[in-house]
C-alpha positions as CSV (number, residue, x, y, z in Angstrom):
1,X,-4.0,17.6,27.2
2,X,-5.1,15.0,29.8
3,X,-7.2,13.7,26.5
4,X,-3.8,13.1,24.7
5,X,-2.2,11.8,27.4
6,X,-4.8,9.2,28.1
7,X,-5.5,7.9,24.4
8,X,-1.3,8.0,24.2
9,X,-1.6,5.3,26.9
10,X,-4.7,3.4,25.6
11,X,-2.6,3.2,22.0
12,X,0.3,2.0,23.8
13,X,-1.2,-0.5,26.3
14,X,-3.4,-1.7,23.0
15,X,0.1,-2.5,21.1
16,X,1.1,-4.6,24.2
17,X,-1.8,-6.5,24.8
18,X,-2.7,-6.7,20.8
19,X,0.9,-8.0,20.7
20,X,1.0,-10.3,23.0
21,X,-2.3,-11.7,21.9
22,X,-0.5,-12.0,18.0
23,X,2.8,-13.1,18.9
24,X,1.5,-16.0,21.1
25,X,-1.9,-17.4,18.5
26,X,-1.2,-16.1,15.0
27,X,2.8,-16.0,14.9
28,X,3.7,-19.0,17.0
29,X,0.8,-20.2,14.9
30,X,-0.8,-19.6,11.0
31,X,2.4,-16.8,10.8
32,X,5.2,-19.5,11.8
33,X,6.4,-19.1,8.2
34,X,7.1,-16.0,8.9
35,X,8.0,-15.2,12.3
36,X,10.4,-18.7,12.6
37,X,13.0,-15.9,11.1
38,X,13.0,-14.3,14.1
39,X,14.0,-17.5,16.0
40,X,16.9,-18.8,14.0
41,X,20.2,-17.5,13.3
42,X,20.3,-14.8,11.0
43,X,23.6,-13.4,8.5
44,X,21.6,-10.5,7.5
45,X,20.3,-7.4,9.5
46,X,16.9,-7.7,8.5
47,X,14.6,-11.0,8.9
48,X,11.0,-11.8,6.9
49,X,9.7,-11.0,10.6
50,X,10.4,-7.7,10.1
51,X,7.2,-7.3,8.2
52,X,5.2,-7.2,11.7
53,X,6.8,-3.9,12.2
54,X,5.8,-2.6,9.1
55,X,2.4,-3.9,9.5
56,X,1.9,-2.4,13.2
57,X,3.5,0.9,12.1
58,X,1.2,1.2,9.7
59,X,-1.4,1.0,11.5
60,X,-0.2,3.9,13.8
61,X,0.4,5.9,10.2
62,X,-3.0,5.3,9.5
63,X,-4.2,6.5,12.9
64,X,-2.3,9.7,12.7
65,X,-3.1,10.8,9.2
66,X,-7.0,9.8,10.2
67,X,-6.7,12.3,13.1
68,X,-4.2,15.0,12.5
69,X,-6.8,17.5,11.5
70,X,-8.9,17.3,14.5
71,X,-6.0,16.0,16.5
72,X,-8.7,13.3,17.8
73,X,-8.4,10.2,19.4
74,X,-7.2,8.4,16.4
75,X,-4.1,11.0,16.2
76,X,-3.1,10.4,20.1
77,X,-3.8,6.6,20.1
78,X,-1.7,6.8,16.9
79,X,0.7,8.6,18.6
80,X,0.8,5.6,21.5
81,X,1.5,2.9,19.3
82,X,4.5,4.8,17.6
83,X,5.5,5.6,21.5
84,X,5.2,1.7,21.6
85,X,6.7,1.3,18.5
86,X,9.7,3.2,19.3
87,X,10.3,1.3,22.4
88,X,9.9,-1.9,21.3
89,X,13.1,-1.0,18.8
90,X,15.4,0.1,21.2
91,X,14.2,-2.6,24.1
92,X,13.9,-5.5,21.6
93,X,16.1,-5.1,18.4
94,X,18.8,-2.9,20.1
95,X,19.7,-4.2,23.7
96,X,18.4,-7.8,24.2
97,X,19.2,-8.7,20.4
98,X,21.6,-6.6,20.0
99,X,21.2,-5.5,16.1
100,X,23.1,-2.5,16.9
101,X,25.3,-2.9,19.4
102,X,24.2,0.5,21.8
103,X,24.3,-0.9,25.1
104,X,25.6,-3.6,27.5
105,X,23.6,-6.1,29.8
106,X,20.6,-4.8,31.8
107,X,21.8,-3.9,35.7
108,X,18.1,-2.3,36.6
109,X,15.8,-4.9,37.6
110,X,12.5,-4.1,36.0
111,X,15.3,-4.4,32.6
112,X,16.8,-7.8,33.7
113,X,13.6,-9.1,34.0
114,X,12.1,-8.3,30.3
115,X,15.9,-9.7,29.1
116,X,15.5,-12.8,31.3
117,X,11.6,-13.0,30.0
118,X,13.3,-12.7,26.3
119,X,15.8,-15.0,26.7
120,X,13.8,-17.8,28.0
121,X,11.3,-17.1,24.7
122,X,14.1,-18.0,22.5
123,X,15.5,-21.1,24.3
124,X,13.1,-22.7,21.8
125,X,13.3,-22.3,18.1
126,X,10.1,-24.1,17.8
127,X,6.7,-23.0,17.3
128,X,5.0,-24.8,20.2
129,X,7.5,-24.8,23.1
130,X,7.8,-20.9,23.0
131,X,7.0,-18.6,26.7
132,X,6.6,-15.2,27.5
133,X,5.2,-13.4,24.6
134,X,5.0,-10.0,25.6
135,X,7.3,-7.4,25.7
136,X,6.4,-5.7,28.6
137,X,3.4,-8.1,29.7
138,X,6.1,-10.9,31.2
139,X,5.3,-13.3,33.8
140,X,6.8,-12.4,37.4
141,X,9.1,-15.2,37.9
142,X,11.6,-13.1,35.8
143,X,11.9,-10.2,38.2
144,X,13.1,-12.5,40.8
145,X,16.5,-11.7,41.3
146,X,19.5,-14.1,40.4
147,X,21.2,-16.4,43.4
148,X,24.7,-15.4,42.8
């Protein structure tokens, strides 16, 4: 159990830092094509970006079915990235962008910060003038709070 627990949080902390590590040099870079979807308005409910989250879930599909037998560490780091996975849905599409409209403005702190973080990533619709690239992984200056 402490096994599955562990390689749940080595697949998940993988996702973050393998994401950030994509986001910021492959789709604010050779992937622009694609991910500039993700950074312009949008009529539709999906966006050509979209296919990063089929790619990355894929991957965890593949972990899983590679250790379901055994119930290895392939199954449990599978197991983190779809943890991940899930997350990043609900944090990401549902509440800072809103695709389905579930819940209101962040009041918790650690929350305001990754929708502060998020917001300042899309005050640019550019490829090169982009910040913060993780989800999670977001630079402090966000969790300051607000002067109000």
């Amino acid at each position: 159990m402490v096994n599955a627990i562990l390689f749940i949080a080595i697949g998940f902390a993988a996702m973050e830092l393998a994401g950030w590590w994509i986001h910021k040099y492959l789709m604010h870079g050779p992937l622009w094509m694609i991910h500039k979807t993700h950074h312009q308005p949008s009529k539709s409910f999906f966006e050509l970006n979209d296919l990063f989250s089929l790619l990355f879930g894929s991957v965890a599909v593949v972990l899983i079915l590679l250790g379901v037998e055994a119930l290895d560490y392939r199954f449990w780091i599978g197991i983190g990235i779809s943890v991940y996975g899930l997350l990043y849905f609900v944090l990401h599409d549902v509440w800072v962008h809103r695709r389905l409209k579930w819940f209101g403005k962040p009041r918790n702190p650690f929350m305001r910060g990754i929708f502060k973080a998020h917001q300042a990533h899309h005050r640019s619709n550019q490829k090169d003038d982009a910040v913060s690239f993780g989800l999670f992984l977001v630079p402090r200056k966000y969790f300051k709070r607000d002067e109000e």
